[in-house]
Structures are given as C-alpha cells and as structure tokens.
C-alpha positions as CSV (number, residue, x, y, z in Angstrom):
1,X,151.2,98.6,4.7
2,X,153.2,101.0,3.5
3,X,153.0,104.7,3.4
4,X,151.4,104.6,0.1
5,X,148.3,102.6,1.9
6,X,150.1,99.7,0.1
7,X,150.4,95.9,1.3
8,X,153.7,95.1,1.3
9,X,153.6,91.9,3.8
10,X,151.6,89.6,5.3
11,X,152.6,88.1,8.9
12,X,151.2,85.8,11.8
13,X,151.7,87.2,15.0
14,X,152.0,85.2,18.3
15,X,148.7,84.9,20.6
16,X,149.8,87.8,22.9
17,X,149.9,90.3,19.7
18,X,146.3,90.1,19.6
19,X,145.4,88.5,22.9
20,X,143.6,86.0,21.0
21,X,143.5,81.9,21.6
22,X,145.5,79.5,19.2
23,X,144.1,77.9,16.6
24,X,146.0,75.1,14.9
25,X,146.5,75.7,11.0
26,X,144.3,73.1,9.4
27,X,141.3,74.5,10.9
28,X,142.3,78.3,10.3
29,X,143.2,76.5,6.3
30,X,139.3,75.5,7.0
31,X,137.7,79.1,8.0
32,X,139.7,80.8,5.8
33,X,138.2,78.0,2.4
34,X,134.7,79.5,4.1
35,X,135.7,83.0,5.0
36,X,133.0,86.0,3.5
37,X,131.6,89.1,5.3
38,X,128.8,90.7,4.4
39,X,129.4,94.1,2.9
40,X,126.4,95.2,3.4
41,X,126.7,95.0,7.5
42,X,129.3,98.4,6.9
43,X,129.1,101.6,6.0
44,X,132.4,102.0,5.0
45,X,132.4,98.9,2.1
46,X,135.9,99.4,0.8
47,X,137.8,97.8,4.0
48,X,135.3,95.2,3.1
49,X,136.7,94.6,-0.5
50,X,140.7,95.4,0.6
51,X,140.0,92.5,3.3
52,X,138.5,90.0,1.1
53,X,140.5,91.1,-2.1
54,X,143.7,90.6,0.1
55,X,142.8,86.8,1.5
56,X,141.8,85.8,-2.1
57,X,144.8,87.2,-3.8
58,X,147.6,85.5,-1.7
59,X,145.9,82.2,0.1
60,X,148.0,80.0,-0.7
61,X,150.5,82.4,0.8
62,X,147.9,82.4,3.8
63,X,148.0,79.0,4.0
64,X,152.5,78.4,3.9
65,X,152.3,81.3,6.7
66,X,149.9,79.1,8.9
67,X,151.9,76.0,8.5
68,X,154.9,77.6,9.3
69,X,154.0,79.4,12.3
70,X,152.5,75.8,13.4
71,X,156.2,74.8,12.6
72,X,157.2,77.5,14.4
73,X,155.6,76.7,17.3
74,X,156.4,72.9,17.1
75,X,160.3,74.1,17.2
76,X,160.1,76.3,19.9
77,X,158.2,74.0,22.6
78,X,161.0,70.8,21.3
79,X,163.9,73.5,22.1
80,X,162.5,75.6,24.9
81,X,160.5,73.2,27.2
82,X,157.8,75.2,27.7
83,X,154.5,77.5,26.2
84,X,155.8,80.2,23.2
85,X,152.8,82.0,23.7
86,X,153.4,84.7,25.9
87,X,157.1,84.8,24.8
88,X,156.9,88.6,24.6
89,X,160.6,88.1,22.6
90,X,158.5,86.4,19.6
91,X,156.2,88.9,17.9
92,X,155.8,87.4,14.2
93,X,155.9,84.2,13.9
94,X,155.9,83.8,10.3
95,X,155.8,86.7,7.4
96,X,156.2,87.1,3.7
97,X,156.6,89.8,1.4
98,X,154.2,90.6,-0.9
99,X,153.9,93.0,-4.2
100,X,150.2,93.7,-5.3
101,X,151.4,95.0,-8.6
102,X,153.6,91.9,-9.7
C-alpha cells in the first residue's frame, strides 16, 4: 500500500514472514478458484470488499506469483542443499507491481 491507502504490489512472502506452513501452488491456484468470505461475519464490510475486490482484480497475477515463488523455491533447495524456509535473508519470494487505476 501506499500512503494514499493505495495497492501498489502484490508479494509472496517466505513461511517465516507469517509463520505459516507451505502450501504448494496448484493447491493455493485451487483455494484461491473457491476463495469467498462472508461479509456479513464483519462489522467493518469494506476490508471485506478491498480483499475480495483485490484477489479478483489481479488472479492471474496471483496465480504467476505462486508459480514463481514455487520456482523460487525449486532453485534455491537445487543451489543451496538445504530448506529456504527459515532463510531469514529471503523475505519475498515473488512480487509484482500493480496500478489499480490502469
């Protein structure tokens, strides 16, 4: 985001950003071709509608970032012999620019 509250980028992170476990990127491609939240569960809906706005607008996008932090990830172990996910050197992993108004 930028300071305007603007998306500017969209970036996959490695697993100790978020502290979360990997998921390959067909089945992320998957959850994402299913992915909905019920507005109704919040208060607040408008998060709601930038979230879902966001995923619809650029997944295709979504989907070349997944891939190529899989790629990423493939590279990495074939060079460095060992696990990337705790490589605290390696925060994105994959990222694209992105204009909302173009």
């Amino acid at each position: 985001m930028n300071e305007e509250g603007q998306p500017i980028e969209l970036a996959m992170v490695n697993r100790w950003v978020t502290d979360d476990k990997y998921v390959k990127a067909d089945v992320l491609k998957y959850f994402l071709d299913n992915f909905q939240i019920d507005s109704n569960l919040f208060i607040e809906r408008r998060v709601v509608e930038f979230v879902e706005n966001v995923i619809k607008g650029y997944k295709e996008t979504v989907y070349e970032l997944f891939d190529e932090r899989d790629k990423w990830i493939k590279d990495y172990v074939n060079i460095n012999f060992n696990e990337p996910f705790e490589d605290r050197e390696f925060e994105i992993l994959s990222e694209r620019k992105i204009d909302v108004f173009s």
